[in-house]
MARFI-785780 format. One record per residue (C-alpha): residue number from 1; x, y, z; residue in three letters. Coordinates in pm, whole numbers, plus 50000, padded with zeros to 5 digits. Layout:
BEGIN
   k    xx    yy    zz   r
 NUM     X     Y     Z ALA
...
***
This chain:
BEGIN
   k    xx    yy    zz   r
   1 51630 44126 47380 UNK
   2 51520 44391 47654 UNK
   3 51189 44351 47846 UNK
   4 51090 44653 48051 UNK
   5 50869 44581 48314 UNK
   6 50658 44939 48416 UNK
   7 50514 44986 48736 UNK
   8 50420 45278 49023 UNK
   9 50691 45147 49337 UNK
  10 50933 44864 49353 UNK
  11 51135 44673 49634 UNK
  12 51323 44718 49893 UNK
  13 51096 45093 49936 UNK
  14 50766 44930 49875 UNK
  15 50686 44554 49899 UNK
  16 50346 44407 49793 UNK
  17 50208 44127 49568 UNK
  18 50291 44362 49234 UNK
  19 50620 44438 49339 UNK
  20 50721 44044 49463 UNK
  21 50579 43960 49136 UNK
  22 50795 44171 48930 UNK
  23 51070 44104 49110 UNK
  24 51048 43722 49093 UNK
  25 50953 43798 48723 UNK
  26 51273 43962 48621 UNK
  27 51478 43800 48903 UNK
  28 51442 43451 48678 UNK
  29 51450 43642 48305 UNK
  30 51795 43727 48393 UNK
  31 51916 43361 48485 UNK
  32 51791 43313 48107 UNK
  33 51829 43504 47753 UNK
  34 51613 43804 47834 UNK
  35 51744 44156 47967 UNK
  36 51533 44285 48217 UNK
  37 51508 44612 48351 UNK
  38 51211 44796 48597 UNK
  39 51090 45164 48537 UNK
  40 50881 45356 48809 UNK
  41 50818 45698 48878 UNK
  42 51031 45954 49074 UNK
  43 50783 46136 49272 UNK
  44 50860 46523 49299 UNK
  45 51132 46483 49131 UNK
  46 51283 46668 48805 UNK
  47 51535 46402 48734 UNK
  48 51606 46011 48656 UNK
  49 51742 45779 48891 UNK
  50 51887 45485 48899 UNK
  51 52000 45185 49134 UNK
  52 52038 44808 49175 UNK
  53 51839 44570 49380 UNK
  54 51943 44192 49372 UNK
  55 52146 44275 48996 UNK
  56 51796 44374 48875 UNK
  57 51823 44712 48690 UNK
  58 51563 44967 48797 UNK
  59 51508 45327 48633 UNK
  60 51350 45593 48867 UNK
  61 51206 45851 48597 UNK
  62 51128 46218 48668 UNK
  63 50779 46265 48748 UNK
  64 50752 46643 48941 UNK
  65 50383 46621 48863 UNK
  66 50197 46855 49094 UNK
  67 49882 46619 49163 UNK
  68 49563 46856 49070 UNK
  69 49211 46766 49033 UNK
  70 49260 46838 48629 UNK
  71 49543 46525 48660 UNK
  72 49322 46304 48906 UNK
  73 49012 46292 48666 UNK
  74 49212 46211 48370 UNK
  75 49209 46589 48201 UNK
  76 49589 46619 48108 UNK
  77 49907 46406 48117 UNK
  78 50114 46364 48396 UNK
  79 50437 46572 48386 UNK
  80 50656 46273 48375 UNK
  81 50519 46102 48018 UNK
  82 50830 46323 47824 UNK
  83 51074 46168 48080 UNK
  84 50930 45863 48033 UNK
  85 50960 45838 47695 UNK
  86 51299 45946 47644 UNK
  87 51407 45661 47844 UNK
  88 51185 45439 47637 UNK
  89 51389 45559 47314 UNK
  90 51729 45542 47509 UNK
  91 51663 45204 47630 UNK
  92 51482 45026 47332 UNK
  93 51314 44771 47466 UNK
  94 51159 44492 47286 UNK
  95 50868 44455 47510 UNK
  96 50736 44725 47730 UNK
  97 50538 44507 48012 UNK
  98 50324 44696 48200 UNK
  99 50171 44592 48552 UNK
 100 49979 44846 48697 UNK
 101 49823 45220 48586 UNK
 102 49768 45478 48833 UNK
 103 49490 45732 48844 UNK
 104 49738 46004 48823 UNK
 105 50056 46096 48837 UNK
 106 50216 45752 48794 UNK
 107 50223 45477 48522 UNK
 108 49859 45579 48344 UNK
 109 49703 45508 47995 UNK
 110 49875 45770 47863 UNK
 111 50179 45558 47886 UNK
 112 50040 45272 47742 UNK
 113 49966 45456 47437 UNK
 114 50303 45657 47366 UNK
 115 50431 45330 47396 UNK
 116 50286 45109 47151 UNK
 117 50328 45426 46931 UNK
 118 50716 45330 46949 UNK
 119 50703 45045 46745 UNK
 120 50748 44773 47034 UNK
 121 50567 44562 47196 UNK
 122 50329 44623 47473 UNK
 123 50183 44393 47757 UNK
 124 49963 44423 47989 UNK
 125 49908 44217 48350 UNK
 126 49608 44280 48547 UNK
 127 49669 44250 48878 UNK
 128 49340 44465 48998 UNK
 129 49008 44471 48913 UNK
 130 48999 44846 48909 UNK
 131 49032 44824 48543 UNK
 132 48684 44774 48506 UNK
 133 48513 44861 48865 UNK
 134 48511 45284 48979 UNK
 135 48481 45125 49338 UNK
 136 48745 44872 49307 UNK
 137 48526 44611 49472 UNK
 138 48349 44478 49210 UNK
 139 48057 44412 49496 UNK
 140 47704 44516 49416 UNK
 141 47710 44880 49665 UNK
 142 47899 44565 49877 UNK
 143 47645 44354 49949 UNK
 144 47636 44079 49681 UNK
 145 47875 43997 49382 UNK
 146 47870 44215 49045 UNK
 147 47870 44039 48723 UNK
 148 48145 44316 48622 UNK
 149 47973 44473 48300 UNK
 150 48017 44819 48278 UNK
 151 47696 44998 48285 UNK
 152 47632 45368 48401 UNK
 153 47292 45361 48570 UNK
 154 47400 45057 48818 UNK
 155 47810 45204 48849 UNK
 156 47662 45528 48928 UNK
 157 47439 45388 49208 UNK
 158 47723 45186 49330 UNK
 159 47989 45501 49349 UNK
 160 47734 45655 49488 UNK
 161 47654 45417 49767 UNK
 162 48054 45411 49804 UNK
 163 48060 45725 49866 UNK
 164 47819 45783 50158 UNK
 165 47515 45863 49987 UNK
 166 47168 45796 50079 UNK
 167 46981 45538 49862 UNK
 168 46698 45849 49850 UNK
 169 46977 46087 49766 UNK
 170 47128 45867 49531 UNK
 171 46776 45840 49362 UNK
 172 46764 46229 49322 UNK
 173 47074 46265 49165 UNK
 174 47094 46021 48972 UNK
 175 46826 46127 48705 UNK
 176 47006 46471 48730 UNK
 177 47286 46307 48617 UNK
 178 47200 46147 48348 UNK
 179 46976 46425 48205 UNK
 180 47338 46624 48173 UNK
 181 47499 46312 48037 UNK
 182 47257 46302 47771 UNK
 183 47326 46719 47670 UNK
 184 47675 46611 47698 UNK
 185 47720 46886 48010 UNK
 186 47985 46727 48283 UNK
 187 47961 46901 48580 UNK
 188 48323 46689 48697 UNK
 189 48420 47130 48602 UNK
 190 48224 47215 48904 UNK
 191 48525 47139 49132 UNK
 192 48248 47026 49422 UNK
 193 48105 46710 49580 UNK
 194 47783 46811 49397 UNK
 195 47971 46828 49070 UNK
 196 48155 46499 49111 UNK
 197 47851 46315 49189 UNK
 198 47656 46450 48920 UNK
 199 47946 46388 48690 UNK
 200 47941 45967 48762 UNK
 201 47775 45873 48399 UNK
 202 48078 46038 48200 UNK
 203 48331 45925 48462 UNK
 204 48182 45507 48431 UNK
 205 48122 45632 48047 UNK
 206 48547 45657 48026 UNK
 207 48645 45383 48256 UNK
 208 48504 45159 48034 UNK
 209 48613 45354 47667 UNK
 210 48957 45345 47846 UNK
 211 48936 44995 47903 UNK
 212 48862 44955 47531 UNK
 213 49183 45159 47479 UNK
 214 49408 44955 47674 UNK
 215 49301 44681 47463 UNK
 216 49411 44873 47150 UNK
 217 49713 44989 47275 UNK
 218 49786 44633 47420 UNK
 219 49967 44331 47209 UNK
 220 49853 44089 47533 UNK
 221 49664 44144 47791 UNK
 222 49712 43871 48091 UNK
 223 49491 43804 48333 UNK
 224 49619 43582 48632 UNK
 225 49229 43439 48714 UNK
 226 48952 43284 48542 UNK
 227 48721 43522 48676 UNK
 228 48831 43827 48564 UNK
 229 48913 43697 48208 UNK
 230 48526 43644 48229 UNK
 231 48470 43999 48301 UNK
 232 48670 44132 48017 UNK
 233 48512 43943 47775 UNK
 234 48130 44074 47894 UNK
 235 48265 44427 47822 UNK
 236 48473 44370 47511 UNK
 237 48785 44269 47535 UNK
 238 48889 44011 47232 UNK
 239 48945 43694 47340 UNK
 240 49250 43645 47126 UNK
 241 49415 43977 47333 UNK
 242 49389 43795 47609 UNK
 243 49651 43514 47794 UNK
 244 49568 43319 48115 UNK
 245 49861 43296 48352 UNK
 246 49746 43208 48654 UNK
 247 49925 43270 48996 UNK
 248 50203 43073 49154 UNK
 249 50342 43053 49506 UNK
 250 50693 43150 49551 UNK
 251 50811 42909 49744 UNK
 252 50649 42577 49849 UNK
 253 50702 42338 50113 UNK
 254 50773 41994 49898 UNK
 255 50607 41752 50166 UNK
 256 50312 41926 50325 UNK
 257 50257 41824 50711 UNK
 258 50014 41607 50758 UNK
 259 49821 41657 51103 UNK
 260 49524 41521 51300 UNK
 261 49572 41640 51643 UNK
 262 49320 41955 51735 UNK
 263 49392 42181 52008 UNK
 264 49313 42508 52087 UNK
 265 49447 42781 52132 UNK
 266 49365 42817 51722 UNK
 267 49691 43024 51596 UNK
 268 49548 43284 51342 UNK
 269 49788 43471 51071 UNK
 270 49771 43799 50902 UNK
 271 50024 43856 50600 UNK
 272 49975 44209 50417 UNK
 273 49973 44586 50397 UNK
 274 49808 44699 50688 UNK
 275 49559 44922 50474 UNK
 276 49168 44990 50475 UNK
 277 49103 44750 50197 UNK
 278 49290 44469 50386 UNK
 279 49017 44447 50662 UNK
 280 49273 44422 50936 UNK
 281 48995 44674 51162 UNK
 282 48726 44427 51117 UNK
 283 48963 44112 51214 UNK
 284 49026 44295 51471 UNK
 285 48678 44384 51595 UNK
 286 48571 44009 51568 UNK
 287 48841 43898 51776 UNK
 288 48756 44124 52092 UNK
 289 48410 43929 52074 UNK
 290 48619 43605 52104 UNK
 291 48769 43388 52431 UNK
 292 49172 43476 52422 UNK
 293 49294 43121 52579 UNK
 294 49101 42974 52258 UNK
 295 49201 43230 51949 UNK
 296 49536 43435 51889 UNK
 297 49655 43699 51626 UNK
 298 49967 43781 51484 UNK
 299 49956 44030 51253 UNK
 300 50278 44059 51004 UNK
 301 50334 44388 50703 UNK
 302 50430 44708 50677 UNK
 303 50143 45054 50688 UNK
 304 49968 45095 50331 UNK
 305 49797 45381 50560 UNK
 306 50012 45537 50866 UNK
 307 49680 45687 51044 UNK
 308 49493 45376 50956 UNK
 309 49758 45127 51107 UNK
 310 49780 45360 51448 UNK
 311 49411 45290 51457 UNK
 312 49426 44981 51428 UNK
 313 49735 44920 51690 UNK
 314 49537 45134 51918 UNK
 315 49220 44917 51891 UNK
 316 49421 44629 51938 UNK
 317 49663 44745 52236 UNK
 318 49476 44620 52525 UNK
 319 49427 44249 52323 UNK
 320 49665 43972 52540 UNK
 321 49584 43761 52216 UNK
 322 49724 44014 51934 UNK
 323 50066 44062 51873 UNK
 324 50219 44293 51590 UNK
 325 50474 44155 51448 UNK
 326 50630 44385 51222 UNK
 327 50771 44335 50840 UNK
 328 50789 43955 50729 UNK
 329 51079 43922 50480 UNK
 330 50912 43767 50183 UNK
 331 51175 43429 50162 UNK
 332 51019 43373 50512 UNK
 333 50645 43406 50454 UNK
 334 50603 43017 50371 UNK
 335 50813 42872 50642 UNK
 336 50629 43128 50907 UNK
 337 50308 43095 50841 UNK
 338 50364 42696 50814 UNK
 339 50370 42779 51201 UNK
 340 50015 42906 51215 UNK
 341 49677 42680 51206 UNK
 342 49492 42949 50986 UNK
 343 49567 43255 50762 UNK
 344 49260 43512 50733 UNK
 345 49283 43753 50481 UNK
 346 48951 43991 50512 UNK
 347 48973 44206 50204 UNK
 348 48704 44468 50154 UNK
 349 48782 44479 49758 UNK
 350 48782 44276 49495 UNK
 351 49147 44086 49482 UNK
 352 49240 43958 49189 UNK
 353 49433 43643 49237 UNK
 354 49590 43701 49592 UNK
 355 49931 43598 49648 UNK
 356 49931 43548 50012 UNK
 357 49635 43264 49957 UNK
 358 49902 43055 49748 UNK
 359 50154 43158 50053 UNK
 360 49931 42979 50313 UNK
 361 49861 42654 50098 UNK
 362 50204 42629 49964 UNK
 363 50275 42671 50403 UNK
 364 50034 42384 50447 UNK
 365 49741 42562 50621 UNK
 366 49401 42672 50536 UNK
 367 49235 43013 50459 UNK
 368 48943 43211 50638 UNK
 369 48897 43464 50354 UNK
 370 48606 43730 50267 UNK
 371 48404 43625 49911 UNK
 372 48516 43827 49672 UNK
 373 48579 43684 49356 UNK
 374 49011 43643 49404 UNK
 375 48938 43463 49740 UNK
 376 48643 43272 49584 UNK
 377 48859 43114 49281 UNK
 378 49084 42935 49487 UNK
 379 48914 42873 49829 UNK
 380 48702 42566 49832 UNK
 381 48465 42550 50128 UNK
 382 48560 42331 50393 UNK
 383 48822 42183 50172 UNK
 384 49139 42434 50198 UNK
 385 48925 42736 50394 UNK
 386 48599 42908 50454 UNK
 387 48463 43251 50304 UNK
 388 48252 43512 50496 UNK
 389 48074 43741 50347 UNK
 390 48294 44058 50280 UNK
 391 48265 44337 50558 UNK
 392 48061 44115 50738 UNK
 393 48251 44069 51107 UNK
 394 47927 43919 51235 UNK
 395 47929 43627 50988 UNK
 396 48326 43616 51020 UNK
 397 48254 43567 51400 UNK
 398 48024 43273 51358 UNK
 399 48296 43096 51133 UNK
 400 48556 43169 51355 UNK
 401 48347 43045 51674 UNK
 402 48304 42744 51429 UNK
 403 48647 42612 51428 UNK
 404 48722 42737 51797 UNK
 405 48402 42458 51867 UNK
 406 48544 42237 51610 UNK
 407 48920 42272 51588 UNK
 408 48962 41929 51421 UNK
 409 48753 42108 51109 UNK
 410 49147 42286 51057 UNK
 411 49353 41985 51082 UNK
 412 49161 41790 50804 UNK
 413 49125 42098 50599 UNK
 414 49557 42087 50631 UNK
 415 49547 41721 50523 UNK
 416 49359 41821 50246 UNK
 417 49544 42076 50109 UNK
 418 49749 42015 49805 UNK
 419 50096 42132 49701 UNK
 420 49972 42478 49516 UNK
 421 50121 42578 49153 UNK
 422 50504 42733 49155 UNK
 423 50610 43048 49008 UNK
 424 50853 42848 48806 UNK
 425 50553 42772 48615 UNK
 426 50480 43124 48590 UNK
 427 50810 43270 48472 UNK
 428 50788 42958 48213 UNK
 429 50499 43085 48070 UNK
 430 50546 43448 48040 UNK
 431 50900 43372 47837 UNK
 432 50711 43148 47639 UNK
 433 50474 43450 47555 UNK
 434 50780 43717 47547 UNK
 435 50933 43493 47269 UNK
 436 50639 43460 47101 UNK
 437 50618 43852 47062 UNK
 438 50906 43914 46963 UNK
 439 50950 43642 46715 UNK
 440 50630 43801 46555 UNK
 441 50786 44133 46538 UNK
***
């Protein structure tokens, strides 16, 4: 039986935890009984593709969507849904898995729902919290940690905060805002700033009915942390949609090194898109405030954000202890960063369930991460890392200056650590599930 797996990008063009997920997903279903095949969108483009990558089948559909503000708040289909569909009919899948949804003109909700009006099965995997958070942080106008229930007085604040505003502004328009919400008059028609802020209630108002959707349209919905499963049960979600299949490391190192010798300089790794929400600007700030011959940097991924990663290697240039070390092939993250005494991975959004984090222990060394809830579920403090408060560089300085003064704090954190979950486990599990399905169909 077919599984499609649906998603915006996919290796070798773009490479980040979804993708490596997928990929390792559908690498193993084909070593097994399942057909697997991976469908993205063809930006700009008025026709299908197709190619291999590792003998895993992927589908490039047409999607010459001409990205409006009409398409970006969710007022008409994307251009690609008839391609998309036809090659749901052509292939006929048992499952259609879906990983991510896109605010636009990629994989949206739209999707989801001309697909479970096929007759097949449809999945789910939540990946991001953005499902149920307009910011995407799920942090309190990011300064303390959001329960995660959708409400429109305190998401409204929070975009608004977000979004630059004053908290006196934010108090003025916000009882504008809801006066129109309550005649039903969205001002998102306005095609202004003033229009999109005023428009917040109805825009919270459908992230959270199109939550409720996905639900409907969804067979399973899996969630790959505790946490999060939490938050879609305080805004709806059925328990019995829901699957918990949490995340694996792709490859582990057996026998984790055991160490007790401390010595400085303390050898810091970053792993990741070198994007806003990855922080890299603030690691960077905190380590001009620190002694060179006692920290060093080396910062491994490709740009999520060309102008953002020139800023960033321009900040850095004149830094003996940085170094930039390009794209880290992904069957050489483990081994690499087994080199390192630290990984730090200073997200300013919520992460779900990072994959990098299960890199680092599966590598044998601890984590320096910010607290949002991903980090949070599987750092323990002191144990296997240390959390800072996110966006915080001053109280990421004071727990880096802690383990420059105390090095020997990082070696018994590594003798600590234990060998971290496979993603043999994980594959297990989801063909467990996939049978499951399709046995009930």
């Amino acid at each position: 039986m077919k599984i499609i797996h649906a998603l915006n990008h996919f290796l070798p063009h773009h490479i980040a935890g979804t993708e490596m997920y997928v990929y390792t997903l559908a690498k193993a279903m084909n070593k097994c009984d399942l057909e697997s095949l991976v469908i993205i969108p063809n930006y700009g483009a008025q026709e299908n593709e197709e190619y291999l990558f590792e003998n895993i089948r992927v589908i490039k559909y047409a999607e010459p969507s001409i990205v409006d503000r009409a398409l970006q708040m969710g007022k008409r289909n994307p251009d690609g849904l008839p391609f998309f569909m036809e090659l749901i009919k052509r292939e006929q899948p048992g499952i259609i898995h879906f990983h991510e949804l896109a605010g636009s003109n990629g994989i949206t909700l739209s999707h989801v729902k001309a697909a479970s009006e096929t007759g097949c099965k449809v999945m789910m995997t939540f990946h991001l919290a953005r499902y149920s958070c307009q910011t995407g942080t799920l942090m309190y106008k990011n300064e303390v940690p959001c329960d995660g229930f959708i409400n429109i007085k305190k998401c409204t604040l929070c975009c608004y905060h977000k979004n630059g505003l004053s908290d006196a502004t934010s108090a003025l328009l916000l009882p504008l805002a809801k006066l129109l919400y309550s005649f039903h008059v969205d001002a998102c028609g306005w095609n202004n700033r003033v229009g999109t802020a005023l428009s917040y209630p109805f825009i919270i108002d459908q992230l959270k009915k199109n939550l409720q959707l996905l639900a409907g349209y969804c067979d399973r919905m899996v969630v790959i942390s505790k946490w999060y499963r939490e938050v879609l049960l305080l805004n709806g979600v059925a328990a019995d949609k829901m699957i918990l299949i949490e995340q694996g490391a792709f490859n582990v190192i057996n026998t984790l090194p055991q160490s007790t010798k401390a010595s400085l300089p303390v050898k810091i790794i970053f792993v990741g898109r070198i994007a806003h929400f990855k922080g890299v600007n603030l690691l960077i700030e905190v380590m001009k405030k620190l002694s060179p011959e006692k920290i060093t940097l080396d910062i491994y991924g490709d740009s999520g954000d060309k102008d953002y990663m020139d800023q960033c290697r321009k900040d850095s240039e004149k830094m003996i202890n940085i170094c930039w070390k390009g794209r880290l092939s992904p069957d050489k993250v483990v081994t690499t960063m087994s080199q390192y005494d630290l990984l730090c991975l200073p997200s300013t959004v919520c992460e779900m369930s990072p994959l990098v984090v299960q890199e680092a222990l599966a590598a044998g060394i601890p984590v320096i991460a910010s607290n949002v809830y991903g980090n949070a579920e599987q750092i323990k403090e002191g144990i296997n890392g240390w959390l800072f408060k996110m966006n915080d560089s001053n109280d990421l300085m004071m727990k880096m200056k802690m383990l420059i003064e105390h090095p020997e704090m990082l070696y018994k954190a590594k003798n600590k650590i234990q060998v971290p979950r496979t993603f043999e486990k994980v594959v297990s599990e989801y063909i467990n599930l996939y049978k499951e399905l399709l046995s009930s169909t």
